[in-house]
C-alpha positions in Angstrom: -38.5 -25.2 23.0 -38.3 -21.8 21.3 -35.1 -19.6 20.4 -35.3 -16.7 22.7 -33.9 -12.7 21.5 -32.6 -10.5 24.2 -31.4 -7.2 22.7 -28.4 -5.4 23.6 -27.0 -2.1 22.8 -23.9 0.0 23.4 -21.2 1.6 21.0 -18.1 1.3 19.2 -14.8 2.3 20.7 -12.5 1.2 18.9 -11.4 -0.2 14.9 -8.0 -1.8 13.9 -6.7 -3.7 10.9 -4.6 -6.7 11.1 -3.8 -9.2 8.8 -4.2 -12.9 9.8 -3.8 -15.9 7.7 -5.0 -14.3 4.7 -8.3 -14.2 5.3 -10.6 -11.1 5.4 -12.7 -11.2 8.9 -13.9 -8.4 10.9 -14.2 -8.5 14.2 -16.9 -7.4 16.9 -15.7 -7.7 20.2 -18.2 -6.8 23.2 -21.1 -7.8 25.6 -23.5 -10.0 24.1 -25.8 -9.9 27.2 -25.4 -8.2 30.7 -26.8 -9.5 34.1 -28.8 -6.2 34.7 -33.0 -6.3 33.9 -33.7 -5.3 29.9 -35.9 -3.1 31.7 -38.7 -3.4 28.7 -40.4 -6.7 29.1 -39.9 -10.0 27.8 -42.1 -13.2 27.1 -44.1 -13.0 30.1 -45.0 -8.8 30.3 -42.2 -8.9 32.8 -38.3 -7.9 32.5 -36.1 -10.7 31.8 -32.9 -11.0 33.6 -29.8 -13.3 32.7 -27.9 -14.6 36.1 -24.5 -15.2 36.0 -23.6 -19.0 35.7 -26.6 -19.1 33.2 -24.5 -19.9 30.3 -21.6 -21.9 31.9 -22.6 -25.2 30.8 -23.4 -24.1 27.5 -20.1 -22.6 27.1 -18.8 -26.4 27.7 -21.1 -28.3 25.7 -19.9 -26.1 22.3 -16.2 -26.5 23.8 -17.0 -30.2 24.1 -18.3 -30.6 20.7 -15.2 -29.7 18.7 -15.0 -25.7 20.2 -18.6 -25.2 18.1 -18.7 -21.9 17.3 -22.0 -19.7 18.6 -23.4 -18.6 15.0 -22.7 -14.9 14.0 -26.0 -13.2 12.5 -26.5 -10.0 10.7 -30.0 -7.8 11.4 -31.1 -9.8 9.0 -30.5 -13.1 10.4 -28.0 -13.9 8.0 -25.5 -16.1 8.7 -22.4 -13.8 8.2 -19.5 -15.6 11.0 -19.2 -16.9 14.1 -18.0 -16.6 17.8 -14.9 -18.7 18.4 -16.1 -20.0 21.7 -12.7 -20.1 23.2 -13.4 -16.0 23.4 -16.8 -16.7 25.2 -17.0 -16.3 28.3 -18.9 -14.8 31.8 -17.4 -11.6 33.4 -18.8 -9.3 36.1 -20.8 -7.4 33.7 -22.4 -10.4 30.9 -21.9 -12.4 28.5 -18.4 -11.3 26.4 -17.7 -12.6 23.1 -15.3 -12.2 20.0 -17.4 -12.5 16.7 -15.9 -12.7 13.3 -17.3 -11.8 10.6 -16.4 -13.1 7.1 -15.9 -10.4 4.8 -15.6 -12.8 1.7 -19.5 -12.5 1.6 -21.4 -9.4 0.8 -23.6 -9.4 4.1 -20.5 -10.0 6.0 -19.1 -6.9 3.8 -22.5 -4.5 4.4 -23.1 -5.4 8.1 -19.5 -5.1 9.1 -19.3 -1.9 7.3 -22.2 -0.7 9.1 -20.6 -1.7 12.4 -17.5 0.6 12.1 -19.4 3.4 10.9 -21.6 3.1 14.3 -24.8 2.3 12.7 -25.1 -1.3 13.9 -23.9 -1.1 17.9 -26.5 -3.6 19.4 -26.5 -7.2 20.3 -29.0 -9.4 20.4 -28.3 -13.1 21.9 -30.4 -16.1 20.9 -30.3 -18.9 23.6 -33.2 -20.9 25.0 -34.2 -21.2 27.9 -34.1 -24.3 29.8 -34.4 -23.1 33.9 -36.7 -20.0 34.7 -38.7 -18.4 36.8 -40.6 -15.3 37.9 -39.6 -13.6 40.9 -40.3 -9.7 42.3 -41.6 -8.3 38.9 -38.9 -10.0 36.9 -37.9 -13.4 35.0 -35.0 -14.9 36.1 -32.9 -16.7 33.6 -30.8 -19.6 35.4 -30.0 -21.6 32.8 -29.7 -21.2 29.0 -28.5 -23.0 25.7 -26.8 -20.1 23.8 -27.5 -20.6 20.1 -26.5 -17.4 18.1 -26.0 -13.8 18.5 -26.7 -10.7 16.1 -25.7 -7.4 15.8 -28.8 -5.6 15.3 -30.1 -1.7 15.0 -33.0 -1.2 17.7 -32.0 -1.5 21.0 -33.9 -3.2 23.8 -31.3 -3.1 26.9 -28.6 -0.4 26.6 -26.2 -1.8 29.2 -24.0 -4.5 26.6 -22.1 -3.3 24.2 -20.2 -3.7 21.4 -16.5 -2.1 22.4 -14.0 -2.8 19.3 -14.5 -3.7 15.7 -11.2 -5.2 14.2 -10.6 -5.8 10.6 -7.6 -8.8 10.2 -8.0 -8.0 6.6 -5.3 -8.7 3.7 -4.1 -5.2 2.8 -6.4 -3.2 0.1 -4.2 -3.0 -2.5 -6.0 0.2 -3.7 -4.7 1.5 -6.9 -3.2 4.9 -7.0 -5.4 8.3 -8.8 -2.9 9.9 -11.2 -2.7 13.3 -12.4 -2.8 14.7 -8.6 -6.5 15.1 -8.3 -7.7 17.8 -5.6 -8.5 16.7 -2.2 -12.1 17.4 -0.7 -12.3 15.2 2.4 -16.1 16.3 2.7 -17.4 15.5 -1.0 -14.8 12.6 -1.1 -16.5 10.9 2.0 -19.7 11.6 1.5 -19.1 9.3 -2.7 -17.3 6.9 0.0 -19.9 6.0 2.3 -22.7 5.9 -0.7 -20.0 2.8 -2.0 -19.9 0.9 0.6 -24.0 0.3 1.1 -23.2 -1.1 -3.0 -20.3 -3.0 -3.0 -19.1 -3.2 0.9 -15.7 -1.9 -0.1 -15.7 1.3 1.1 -14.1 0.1 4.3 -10.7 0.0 2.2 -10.8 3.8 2.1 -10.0 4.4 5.4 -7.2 4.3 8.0 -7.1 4.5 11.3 -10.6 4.3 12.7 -11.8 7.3 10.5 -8.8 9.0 8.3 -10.0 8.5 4.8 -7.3 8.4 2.4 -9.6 8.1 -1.1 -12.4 8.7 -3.1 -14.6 7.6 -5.8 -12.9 8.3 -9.5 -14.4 7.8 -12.8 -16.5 5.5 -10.5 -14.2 3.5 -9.1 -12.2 3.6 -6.0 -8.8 5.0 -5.7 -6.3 6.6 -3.2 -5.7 9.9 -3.3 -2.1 11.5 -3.1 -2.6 14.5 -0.9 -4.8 12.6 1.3 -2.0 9.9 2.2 0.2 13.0 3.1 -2.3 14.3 5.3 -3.2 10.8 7.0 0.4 10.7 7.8 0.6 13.7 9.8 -2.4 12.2 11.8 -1.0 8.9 11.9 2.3 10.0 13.5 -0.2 11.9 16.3 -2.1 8.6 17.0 0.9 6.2 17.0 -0.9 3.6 15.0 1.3 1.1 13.9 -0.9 -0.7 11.5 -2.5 2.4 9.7 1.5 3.4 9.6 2.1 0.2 7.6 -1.1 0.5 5.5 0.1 4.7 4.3 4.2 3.1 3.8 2.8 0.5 1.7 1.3 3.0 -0.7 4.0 5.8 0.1 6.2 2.7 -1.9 3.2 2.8 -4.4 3.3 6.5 -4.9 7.8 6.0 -5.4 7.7 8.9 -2.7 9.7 8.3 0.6 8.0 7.5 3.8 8.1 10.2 6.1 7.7 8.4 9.4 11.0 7.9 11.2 11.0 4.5 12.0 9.6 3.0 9.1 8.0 -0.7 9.0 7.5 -1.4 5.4 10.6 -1.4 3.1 10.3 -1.9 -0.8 12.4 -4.1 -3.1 14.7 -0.5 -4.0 14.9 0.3 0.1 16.4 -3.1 0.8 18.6 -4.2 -2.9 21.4 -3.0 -1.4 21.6 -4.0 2.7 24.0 -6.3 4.2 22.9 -8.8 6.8 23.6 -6.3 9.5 21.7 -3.4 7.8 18.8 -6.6 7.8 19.1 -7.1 11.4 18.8 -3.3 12.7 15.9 -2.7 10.2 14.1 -5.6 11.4 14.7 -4.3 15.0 14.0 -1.1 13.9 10.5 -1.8 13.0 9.7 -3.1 16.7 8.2 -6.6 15.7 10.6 -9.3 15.9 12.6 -9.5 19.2 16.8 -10.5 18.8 16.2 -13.9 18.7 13.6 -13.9 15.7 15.8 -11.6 14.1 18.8 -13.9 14.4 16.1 -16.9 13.1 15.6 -14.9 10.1 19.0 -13.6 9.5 20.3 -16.9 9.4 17.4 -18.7 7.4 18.7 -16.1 4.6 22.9 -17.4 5.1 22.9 -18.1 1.4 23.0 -14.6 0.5 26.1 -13.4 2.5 25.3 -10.4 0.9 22.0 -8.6 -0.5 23.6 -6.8 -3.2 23.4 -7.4 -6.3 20.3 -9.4 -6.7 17.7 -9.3 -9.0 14.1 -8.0 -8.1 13.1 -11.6 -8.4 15.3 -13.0 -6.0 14.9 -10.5 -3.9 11.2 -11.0 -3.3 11.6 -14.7 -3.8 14.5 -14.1 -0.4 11.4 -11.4 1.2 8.6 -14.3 0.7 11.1 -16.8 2.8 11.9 -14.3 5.4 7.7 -13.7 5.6 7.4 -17.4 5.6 9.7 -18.3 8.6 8.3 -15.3 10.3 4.6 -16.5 10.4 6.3 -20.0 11.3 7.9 -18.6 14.4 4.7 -16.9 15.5 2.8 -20.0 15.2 5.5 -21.7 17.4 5.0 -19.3 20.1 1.1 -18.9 20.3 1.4 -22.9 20.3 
């Protein structure tokens, strides 16, 4: 039996970046089939349509087989991820899935880049077909093995869609441009976009869904000063959390205070000189942790009754355990 395509289309919604386990994946999250006709023919001259419960024993058999995951394609049927299966499942509309893509290779860089920019908004599921048959004008789909999904650019059925893509990204350290440069947001994003069909970076320029906060210098990119300023005024409008981390971590960069009110990212010099109580209200403060997982950390950090006086090496060496038990207690309550 042969692999069957049904194309999908729709749009992007949404884009966040989080930061999970250290490694770079971005994530597609939508329809990857609906239960409506593609309207345009399929194998047979007629309209395909998928029922619901098509994929339902498919869905078992990969959760069966060690939670397989469906395979992850690019347009151009490169392998760039995959679809957990524990985030596939039938709804009232289709197929919905979670695919992550793995940024760590340059067609996972290009297409995910092309996804948040809105260029690639279609899906198209591979399954085959294994129960069939033609009824009123249409083929009806009963029963299928799913076998991958892409994200493609020509649309056949424009009812699916892809609604968020997620980067859970480490942070792009970018460096800082010196000698405050001038800020054109046009010119600056138009060098942008040309880098990332090169090198796939150019992802790493922007915060929250669209702000772009640097530009191309000397051929290399860089964030720009001004620009941070001005993403934080947009920033505080959205409420963003993440992008409010991502412009504090180079506000620390830059040695210029943060000017969002409740901050979430503290540098060695904004913390040298904090009790344990000045600890506990910052780490409330920040709207993460809840009392108890402040009280967790506080306590893992008992041999420093005190945070003065240490050096900037014990201090991040005290920041790396208090980052450490952190992940440890989020792990013990997804478990």
């Amino acid at each position: 039996m042969n692999v069957e395509r049904s194309v999908m289309t729709g749009e992007i919604v949404e884009t966040k970046q989080i930061e999970v386990n250290n490694v770079p994946i971005g994530v597609v999250i939508g329809h990857l089939a609906t239960w409506q006709s593609d309207s345009q023919g399929g194998i047979y001259g007629v309209p395909d349509r998928i029922l619901r419960g098509s994929y339902v024993e498919s869905i078992q058999e990969h959760k069966a087989r060690n939670n397989r995951q469906v395979r992850l394609k690019d347009h151009h049927m490169n392998t760039i991820g995959g679809f957990p299966i524990q985030s596939v499942k039938e709804d009232n509309v289709g197929l919905f899935g979670e695919g992550h893509i793995n940024l760590e290779t340059q067609q996972g860089r290009e297409a995910y880049s092309l996804a948040r920019q809105g260029v690639l908004v279609d899906f198209s599921v591979g399954h085959i077909v294994q129960e069939d048959k033609i009824e009123n004008g249409e083929r009806l789909i009963m029963k299928a093995r799913l076998i991958e999904a892409s994200i493609v650019d020509e649309p056949k059925n424009r009812r699916a869609n892809i609604k968020e893509v997620k980067t859970m990204a480490r942070f792009a350290d970018l460096p800082i441009a010196t000698g405050n440069p001038t800020w054109d947001e046009d010119s600056a994003r138009n060098r942008v976009m040309e880098l990332k069909y090169v090198d796939g970076n150019g992802a790493d320029a922007f915060v929250d869904d669209s702000i772009l906060i640097a530009d191309v210098v000397d051929g290399k990119l860089m964030v720009i000063p001004a620009a941070v300023h001005l993403a934080a005024e947009e920033v505080k409008k959205s409420g963003n959390k993440e992008a409010q981390l991502t412009l504090e971590r180079y506000f620390g960069k830059m040695e210029v205070d943060s000017p969002f009110e409740s901050k979430s990212f503290y540098t060695v010099s904004d913390v040298q000189d904090w009790t344990n109580t000045e600890l506990k209200a910052a780490l409330l403060d920040t709207g993460r942790f809840s009392n108890g997982a402040v009280r967790a950390l506080v306590a893992r950090s008992k041999d420093q009754p005190r945070v003065a006086g240490l050096d900037q090496n014990a201090m991040e060496s005290l920041i790396e355990k208090i980052q450490a038990t952190t992940n440890s207690l989020r792990g013990k309550q997804n478990a």
